[in-house]
TORSE-608900 format. One line per 3 residues: number of its first residue (from 1); their letters; for each residue x, y, z of N, C-alpha, C, O. Coordinates in steps of 0.1 Angstrom, whole numbers, plus 5000, padded with zeros to 4 digits. Layout:
// TORSE-608900
NUM) A) X Y Z X Y Z X Y Z X Y Z ~ ... $
***
This chain:
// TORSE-608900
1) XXX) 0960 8791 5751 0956 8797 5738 0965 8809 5734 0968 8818 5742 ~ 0970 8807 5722 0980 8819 5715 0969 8836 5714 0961 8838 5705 ~ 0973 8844 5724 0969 8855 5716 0976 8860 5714 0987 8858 5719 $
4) XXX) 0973 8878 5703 0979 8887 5695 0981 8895 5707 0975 8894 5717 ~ 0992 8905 5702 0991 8917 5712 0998 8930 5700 1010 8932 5698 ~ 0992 8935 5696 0998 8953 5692 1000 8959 5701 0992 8958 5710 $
7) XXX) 1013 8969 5702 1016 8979 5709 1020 8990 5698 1027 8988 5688 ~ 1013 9006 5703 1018 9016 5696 1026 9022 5704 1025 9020 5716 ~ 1038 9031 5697 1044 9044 5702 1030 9052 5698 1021 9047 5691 $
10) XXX) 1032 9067 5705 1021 9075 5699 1026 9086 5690 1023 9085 5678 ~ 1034 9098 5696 1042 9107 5687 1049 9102 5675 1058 9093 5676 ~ 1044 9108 5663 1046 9103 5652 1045 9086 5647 1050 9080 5637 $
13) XXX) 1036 9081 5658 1036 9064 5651 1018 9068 5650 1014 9069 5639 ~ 1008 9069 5660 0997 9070 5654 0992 9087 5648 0982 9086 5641 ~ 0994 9091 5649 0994 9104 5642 1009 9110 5638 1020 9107 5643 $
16) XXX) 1006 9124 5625 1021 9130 5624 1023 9141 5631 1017 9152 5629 ~ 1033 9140 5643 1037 9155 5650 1045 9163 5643 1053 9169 5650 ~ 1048 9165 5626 1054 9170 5621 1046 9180 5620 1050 9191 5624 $
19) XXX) 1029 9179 5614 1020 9189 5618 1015 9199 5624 1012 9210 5618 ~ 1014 9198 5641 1010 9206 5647 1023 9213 5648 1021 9224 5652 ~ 1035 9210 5648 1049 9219 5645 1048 9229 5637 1049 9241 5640 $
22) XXX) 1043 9224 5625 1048 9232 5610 1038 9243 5613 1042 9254 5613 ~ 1020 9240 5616 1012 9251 5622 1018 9261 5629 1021 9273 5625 ~ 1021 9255 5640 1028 9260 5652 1036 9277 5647 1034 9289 5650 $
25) XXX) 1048 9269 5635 1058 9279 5628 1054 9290 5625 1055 9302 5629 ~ 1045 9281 5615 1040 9294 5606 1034 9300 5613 1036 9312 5611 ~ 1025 9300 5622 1017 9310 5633 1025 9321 5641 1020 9332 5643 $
28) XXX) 1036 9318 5643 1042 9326 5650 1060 9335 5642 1066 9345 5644 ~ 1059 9323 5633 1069 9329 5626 1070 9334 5612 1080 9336 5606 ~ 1058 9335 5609 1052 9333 5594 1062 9326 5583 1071 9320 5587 $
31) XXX) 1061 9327 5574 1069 9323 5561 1081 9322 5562 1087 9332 5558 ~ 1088 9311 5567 1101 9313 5571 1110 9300 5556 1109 9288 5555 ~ 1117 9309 5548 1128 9304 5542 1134 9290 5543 1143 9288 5535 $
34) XXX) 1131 9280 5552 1138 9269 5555 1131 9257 5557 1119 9257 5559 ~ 1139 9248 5557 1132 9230 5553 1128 9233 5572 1137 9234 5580 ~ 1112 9234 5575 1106 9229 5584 1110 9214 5591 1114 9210 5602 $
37) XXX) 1108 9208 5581 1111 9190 5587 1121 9189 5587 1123 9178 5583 ~ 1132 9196 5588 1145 9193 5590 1148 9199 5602 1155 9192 5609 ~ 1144 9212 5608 1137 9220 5619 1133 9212 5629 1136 9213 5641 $
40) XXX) 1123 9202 5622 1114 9194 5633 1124 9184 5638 1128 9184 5650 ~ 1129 9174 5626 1134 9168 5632 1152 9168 5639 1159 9157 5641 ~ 1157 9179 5641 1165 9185 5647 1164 9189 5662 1172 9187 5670 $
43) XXX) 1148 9197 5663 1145 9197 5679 1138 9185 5683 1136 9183 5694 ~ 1136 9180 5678 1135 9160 5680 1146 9157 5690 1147 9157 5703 ~ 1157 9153 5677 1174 9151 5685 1175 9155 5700 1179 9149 5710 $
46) XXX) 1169 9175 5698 1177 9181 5709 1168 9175 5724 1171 9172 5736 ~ 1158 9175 5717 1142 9172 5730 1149 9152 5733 1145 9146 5743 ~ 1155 9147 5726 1155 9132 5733 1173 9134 5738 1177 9124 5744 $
49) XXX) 1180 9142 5737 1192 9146 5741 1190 9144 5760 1197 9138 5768 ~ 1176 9156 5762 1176 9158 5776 1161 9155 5779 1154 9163 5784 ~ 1155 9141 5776 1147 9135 5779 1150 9131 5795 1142 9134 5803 $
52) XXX) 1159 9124 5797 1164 9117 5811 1160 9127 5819 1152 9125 5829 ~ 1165 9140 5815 1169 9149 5827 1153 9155 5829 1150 9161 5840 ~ 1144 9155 5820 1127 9160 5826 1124 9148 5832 1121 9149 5844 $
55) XXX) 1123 9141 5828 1120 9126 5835 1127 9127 5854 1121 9129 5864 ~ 1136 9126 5853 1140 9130 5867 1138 9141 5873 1142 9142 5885 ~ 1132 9151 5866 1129 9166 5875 1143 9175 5874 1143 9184 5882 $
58) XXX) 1151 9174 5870 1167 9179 5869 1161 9196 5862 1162 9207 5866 ~ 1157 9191 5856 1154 9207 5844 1136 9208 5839 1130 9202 5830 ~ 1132 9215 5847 1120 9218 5840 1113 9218 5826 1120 9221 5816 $
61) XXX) 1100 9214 5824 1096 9215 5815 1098 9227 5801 1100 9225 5789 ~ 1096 9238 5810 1097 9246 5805 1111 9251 5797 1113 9257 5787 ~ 1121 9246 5806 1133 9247 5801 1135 9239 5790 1140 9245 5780 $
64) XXX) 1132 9226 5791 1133 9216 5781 1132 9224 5768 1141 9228 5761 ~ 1117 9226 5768 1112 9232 5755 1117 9249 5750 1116 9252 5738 ~ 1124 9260 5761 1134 9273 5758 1142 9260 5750 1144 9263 5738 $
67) XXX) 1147 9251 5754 1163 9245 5748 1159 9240 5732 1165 9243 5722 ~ 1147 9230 5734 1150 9226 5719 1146 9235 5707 1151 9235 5696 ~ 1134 9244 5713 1134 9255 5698 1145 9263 5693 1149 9265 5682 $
70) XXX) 1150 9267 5705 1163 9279 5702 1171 9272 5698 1171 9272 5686 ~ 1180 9264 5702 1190 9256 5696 1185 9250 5679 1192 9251 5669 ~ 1171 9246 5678 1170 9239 5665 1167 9254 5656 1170 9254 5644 $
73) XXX) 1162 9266 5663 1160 9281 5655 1178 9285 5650 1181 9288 5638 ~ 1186 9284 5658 1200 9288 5658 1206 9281 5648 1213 9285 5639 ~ 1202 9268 5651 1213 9259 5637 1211 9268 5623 1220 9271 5615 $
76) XXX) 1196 9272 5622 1191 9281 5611 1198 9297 5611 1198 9306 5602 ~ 1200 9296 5617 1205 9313 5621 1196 9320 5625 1195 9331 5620 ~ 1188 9314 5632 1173 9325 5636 1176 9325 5648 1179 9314 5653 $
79) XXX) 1178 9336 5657 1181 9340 5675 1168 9346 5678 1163 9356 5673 ~ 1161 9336 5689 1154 9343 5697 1155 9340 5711 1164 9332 5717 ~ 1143 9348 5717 1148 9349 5735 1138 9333 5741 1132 9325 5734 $
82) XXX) 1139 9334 5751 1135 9326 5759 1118 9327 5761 1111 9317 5763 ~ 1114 9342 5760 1100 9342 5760 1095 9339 5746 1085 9332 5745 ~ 1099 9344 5736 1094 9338 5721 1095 9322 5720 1091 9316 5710 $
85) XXX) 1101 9315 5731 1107 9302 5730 1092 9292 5733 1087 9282 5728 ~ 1088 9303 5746 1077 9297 5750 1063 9298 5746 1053 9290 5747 ~ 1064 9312 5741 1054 9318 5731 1052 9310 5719 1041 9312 5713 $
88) XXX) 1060 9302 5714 1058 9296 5702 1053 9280 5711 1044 9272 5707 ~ 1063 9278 5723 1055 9259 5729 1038 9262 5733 1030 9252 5735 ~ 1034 9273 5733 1022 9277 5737 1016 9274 5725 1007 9265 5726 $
91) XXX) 1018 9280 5712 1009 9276 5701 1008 9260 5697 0998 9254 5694 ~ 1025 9255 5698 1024 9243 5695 1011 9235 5705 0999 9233 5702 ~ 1016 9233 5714 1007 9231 5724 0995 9229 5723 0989 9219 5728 $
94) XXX) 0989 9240 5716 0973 9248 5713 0971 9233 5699 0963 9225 5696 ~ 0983 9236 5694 0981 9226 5676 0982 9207 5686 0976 9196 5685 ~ 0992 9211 5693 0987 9191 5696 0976 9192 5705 0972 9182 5711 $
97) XXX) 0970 9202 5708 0954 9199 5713 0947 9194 5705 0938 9186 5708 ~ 0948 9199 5691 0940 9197 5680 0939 9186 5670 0933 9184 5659 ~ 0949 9178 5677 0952 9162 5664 0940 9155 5665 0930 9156 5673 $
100) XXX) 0942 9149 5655 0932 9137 5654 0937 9130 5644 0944 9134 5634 ~ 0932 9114 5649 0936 9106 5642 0934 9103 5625 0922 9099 5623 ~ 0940 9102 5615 0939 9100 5603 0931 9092 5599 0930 9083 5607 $
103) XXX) 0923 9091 5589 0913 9082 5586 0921 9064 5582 0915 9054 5581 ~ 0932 9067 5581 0938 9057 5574 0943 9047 5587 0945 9035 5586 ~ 0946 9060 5602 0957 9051 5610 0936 9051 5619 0934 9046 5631 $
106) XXX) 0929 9054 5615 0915 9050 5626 0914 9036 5617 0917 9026 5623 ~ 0912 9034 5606 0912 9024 5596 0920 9013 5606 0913 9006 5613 ~ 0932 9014 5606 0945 9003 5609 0936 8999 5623 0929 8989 5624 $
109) XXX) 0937 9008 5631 0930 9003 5643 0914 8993 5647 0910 8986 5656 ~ 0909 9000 5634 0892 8994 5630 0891 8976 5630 0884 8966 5634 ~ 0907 8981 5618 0910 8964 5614 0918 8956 5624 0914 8945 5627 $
112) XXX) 0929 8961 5629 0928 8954 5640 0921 8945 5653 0923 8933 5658 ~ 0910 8957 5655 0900 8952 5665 0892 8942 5657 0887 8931 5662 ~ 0890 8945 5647 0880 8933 5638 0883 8919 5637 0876 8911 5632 $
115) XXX) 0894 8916 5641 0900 8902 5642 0905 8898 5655 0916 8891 5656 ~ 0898 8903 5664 0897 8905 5681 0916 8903 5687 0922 8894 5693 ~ 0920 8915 5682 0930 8912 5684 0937 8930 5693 0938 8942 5689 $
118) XXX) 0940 8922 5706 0943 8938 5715 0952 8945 5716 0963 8942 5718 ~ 0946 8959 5714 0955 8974 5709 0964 8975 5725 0960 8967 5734 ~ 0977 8985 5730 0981 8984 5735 0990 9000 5732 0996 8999 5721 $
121) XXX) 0993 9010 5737 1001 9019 5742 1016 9021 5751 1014 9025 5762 ~ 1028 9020 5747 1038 9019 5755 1048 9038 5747 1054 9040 5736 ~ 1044 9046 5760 1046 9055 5754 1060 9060 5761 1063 9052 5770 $
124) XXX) 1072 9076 5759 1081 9082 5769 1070 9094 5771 1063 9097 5761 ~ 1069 9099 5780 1068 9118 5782 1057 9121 5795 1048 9113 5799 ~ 1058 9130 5798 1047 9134 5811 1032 9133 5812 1024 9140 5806 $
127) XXX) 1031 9127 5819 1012 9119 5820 1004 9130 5818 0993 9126 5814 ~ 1004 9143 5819 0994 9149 5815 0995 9150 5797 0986 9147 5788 ~ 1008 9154 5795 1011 9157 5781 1000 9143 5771 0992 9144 5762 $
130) XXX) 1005 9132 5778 1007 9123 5765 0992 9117 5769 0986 9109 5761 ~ 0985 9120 5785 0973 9113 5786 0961 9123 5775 0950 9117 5773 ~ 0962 9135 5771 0961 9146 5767 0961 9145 5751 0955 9151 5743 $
133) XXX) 0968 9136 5750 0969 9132 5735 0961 9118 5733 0955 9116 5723 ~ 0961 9112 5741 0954 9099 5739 0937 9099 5740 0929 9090 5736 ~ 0933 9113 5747 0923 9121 5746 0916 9125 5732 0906 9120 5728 $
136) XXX) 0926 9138 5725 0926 9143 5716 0926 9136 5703 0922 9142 5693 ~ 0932 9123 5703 0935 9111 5693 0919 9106 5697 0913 9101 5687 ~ 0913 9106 5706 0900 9094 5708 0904 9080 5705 0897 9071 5699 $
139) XXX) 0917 9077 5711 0922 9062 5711 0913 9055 5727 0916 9044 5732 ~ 0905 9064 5731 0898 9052 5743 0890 9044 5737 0890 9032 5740 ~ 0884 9049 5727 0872 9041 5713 0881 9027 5716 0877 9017 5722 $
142) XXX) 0893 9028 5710 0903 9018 5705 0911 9007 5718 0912 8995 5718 ~ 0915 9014 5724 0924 9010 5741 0916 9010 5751 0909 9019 5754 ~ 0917 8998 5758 0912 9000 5771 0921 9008 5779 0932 9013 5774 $
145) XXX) 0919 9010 5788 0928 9018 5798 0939 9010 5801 0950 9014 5800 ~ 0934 9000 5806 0948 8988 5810 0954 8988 5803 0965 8984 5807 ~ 0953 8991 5790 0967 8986 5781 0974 8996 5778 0980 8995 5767 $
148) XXX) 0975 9008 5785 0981 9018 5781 0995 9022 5791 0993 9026 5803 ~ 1003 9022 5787 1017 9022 5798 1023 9034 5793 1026 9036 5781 ~ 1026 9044 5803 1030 9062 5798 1047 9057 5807 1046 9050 5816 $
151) XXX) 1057 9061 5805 1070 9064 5812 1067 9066 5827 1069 9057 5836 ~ 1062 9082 5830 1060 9088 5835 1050 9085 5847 1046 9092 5856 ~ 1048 9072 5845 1036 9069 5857 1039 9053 5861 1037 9048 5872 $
154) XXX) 1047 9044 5845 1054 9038 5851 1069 9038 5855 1075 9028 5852 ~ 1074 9045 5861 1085 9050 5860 1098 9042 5857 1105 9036 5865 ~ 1102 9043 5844 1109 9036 5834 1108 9041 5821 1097 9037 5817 $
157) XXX) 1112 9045 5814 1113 9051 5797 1119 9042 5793 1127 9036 5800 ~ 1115 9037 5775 1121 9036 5762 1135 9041 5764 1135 9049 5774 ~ 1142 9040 5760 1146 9027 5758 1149 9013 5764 1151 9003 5757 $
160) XXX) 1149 9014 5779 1150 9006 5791 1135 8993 5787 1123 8992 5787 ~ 1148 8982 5785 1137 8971 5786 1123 8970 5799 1112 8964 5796 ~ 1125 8975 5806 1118 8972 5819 1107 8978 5816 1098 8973 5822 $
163) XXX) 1104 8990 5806 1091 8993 5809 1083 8982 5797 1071 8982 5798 ~ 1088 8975 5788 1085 8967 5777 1076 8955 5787 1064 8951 5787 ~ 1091 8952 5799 1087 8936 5806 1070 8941 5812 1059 8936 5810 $
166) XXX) 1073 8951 5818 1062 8955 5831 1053 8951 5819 1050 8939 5817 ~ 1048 8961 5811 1040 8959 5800 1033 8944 5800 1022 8940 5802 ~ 1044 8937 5798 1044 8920 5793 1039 8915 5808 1027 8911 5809 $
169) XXX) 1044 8914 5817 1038 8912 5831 1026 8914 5835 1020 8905 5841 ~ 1018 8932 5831 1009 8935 5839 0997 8930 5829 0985 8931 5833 ~ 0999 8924 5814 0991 8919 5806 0990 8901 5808 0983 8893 5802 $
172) XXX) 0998 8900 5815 1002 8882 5816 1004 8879 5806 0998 8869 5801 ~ 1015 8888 5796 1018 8877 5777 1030 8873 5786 1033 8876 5797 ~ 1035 8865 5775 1046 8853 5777 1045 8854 5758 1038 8852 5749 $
175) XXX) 1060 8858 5761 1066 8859 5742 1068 8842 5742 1070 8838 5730 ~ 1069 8834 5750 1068 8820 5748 1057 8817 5737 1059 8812 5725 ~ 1043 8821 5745 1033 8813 5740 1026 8825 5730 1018 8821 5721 $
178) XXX) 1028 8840 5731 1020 8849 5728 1029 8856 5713 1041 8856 5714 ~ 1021 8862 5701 1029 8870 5697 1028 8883 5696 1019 8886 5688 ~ 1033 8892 5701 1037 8903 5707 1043 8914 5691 1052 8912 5682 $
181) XXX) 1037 8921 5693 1043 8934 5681 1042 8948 5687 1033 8952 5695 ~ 1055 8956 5682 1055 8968 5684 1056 8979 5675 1067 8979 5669 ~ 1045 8990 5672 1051 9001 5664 1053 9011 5667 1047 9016 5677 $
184) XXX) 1062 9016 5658 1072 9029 5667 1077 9038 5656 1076 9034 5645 ~ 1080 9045 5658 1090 9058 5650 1107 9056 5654 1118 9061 5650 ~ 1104 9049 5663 1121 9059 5665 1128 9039 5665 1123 9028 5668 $
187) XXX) 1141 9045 5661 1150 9029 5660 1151 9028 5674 1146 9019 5680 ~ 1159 9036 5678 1166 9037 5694 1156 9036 5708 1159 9031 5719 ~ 1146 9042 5703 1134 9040 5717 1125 9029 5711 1117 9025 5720 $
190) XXX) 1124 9026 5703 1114 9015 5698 1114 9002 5697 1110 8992 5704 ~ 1122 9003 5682 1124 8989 5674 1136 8982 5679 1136 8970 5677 ~ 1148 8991 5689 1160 8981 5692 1149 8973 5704 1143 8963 5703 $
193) XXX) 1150 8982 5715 1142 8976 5727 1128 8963 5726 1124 8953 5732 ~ 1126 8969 5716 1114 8957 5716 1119 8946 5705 1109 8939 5702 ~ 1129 8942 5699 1134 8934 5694 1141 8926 5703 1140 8914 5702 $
196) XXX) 1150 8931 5713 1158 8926 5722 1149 8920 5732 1155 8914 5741 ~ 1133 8922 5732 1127 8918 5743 1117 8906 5736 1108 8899 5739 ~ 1125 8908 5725 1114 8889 5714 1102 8897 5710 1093 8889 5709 $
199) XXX) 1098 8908 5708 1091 8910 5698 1089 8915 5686 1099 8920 5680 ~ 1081 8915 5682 1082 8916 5666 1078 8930 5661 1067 8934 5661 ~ 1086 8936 5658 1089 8950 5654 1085 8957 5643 1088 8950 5633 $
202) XXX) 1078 8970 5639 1072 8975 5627 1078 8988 5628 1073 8997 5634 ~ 1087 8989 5623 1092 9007 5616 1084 9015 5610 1084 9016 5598 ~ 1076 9020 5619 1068 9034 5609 1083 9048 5605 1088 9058 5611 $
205) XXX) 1086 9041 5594 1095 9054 5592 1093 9065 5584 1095 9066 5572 ~ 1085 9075 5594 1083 9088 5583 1089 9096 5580 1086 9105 5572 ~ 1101 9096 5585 1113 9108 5582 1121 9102 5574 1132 9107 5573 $
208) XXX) 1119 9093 5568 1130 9080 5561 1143 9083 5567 1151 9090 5560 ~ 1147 9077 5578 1157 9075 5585 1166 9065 5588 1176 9066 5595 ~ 1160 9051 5579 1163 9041 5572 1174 9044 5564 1175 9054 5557 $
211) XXX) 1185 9032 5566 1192 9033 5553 1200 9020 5554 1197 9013 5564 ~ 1213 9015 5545 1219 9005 5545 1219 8997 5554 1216 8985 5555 ~ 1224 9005 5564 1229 9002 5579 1216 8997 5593 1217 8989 5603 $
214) XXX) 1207 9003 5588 1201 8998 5599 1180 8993 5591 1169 8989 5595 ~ 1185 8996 5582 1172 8988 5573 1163 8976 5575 1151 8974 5573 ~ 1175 8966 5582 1172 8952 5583 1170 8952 5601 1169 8941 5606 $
217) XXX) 1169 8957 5606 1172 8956 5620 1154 8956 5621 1151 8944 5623 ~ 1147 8961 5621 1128 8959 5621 1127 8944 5618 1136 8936 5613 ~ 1113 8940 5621 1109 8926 5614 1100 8934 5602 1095 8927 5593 $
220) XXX) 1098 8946 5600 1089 8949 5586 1092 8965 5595 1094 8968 5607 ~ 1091 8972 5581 1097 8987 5575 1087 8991 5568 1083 8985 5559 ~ 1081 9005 5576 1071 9012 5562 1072 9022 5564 1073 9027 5575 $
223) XXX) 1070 9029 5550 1071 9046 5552 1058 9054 5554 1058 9065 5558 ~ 1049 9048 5552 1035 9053 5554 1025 9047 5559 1025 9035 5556 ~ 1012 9052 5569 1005 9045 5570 0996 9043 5563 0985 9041 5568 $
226) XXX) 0996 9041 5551 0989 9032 5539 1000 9023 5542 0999 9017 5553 ~ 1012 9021 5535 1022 9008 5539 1016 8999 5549 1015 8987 5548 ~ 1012 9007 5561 1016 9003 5577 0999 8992 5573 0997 8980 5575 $
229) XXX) 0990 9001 5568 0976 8992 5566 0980 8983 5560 0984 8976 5569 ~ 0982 8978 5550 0987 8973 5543 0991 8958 5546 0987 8946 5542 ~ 1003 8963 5555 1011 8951 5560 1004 8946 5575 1007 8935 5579 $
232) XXX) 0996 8954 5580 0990 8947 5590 0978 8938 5584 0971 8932 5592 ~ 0976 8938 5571 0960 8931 5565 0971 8920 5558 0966 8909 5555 ~ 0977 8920 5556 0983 8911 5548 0999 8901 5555 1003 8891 5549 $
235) XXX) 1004 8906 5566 1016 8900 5579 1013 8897 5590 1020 8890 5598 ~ 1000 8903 5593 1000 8906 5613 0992 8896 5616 0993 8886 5623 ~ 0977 8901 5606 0964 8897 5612 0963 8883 5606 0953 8876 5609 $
***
């Protein structure tokens, strides 16, 4: 028997981490002069730059996070120290304690499950961080446990096929007989890898990072999760 399988990214695919950032700012830096989401997604860049190296224990957490604010504060011309670095990952911190899921992306999920068809997690980042979010989202309502695959515990990251297969293995799908979807934010950790692994791909692109060049590379592209509802009531299910 053919069954469905959804898989989410979680940072910025079921909620926006542009949010508890921009809080974050203004909390500590109040009214600052400059395009925030351009900010955000700058220490994005710098934070998947030296992904590998937290993942292997090379550089501390904490360092991670001194590196991507300062560097993404500097491109602005804003200098601060190493303790305001961490003083501001502390509020953020405090703000992704506080997510919850959108009425729109609990919706996507509602409908989902309504056509008995099973939710799935394949996430990168450190098992407390991202088990902490999966918490704070109340995606257990939605996921069983089994179906949730963190980097960090399977040890293998996005973009590395292997953590996609294990996924596919420890679920017994077979992209033969089963159809298999993944949604994601990012081209490079997401949509290439799970394309190359035969499944069928959904660009949540919220930063519109889409363009000529790599537009067509998704099996379906949306910029919002109304879009994302949308196309799962009317492509998926």
């Amino acid at each position: 028997m053919t069954r469905k399988f959804i898989f989410f990214d979680i940072d910025d695919t079921l909620y926006d981490q542009l949010i508890p950032f921009e809080n974050a700012i203004r909390k500590k830096f109040g009214k600052m002069n400059i395009n925030i989401e351009e900010l955000f997604k700058f220490s994005r860049k710098l934070s998947d730059e030296v992904f590998d190296l937290t993942e292997s224990n090379k550089i501390s957490l904490d360092e991670m996070h001194i590196y991507r604010i300062k560097k993404a504060l500097e491109s602005k011309n804003i200098y601060i120290d190493d303790k305001t670095a961490l003083d501001f990952q502390k509020e953020y911190s405090y703000n992704q304690s506080n997510i919850k899921l959108s009425k729109e992306m609990e919706n996507i999920l509602l409908e989902i499950l309504a056509h008995d068809v099973e939710i799935g997690i394949i996430s990168n980042g450190p098992s407390k961080h991202q088990r902490a979010k999966i918490k704070n989202l109340g995606l257990e309502k939605f996921i069983k446990a089994g179906n949730i695959f963190i980097s960090s515990e399977v040890g293998v990251a996005k973009p590395d096929l292997k953590i996609f297969k294990f996924a596919e293995k420890h679920l017994s799908l077979s992209i033969k007989n089963d159809e298999i979807y993944y949604i994601g934010d990012s081209l490079y950790n997401d949509i290439i890898p799970s394309k190359k692994c035969k499944w069928k791909s959904i660009w949540i692109d919220r930063r519109n990072k889409s363009n000529k060049n790599n537009f067509e590379i998704p099996d379906f592209l949306v910029n919002s999760e109304k879009e994302l509802y949308n196309l799962i009531k009317k492509e998926v299910l």
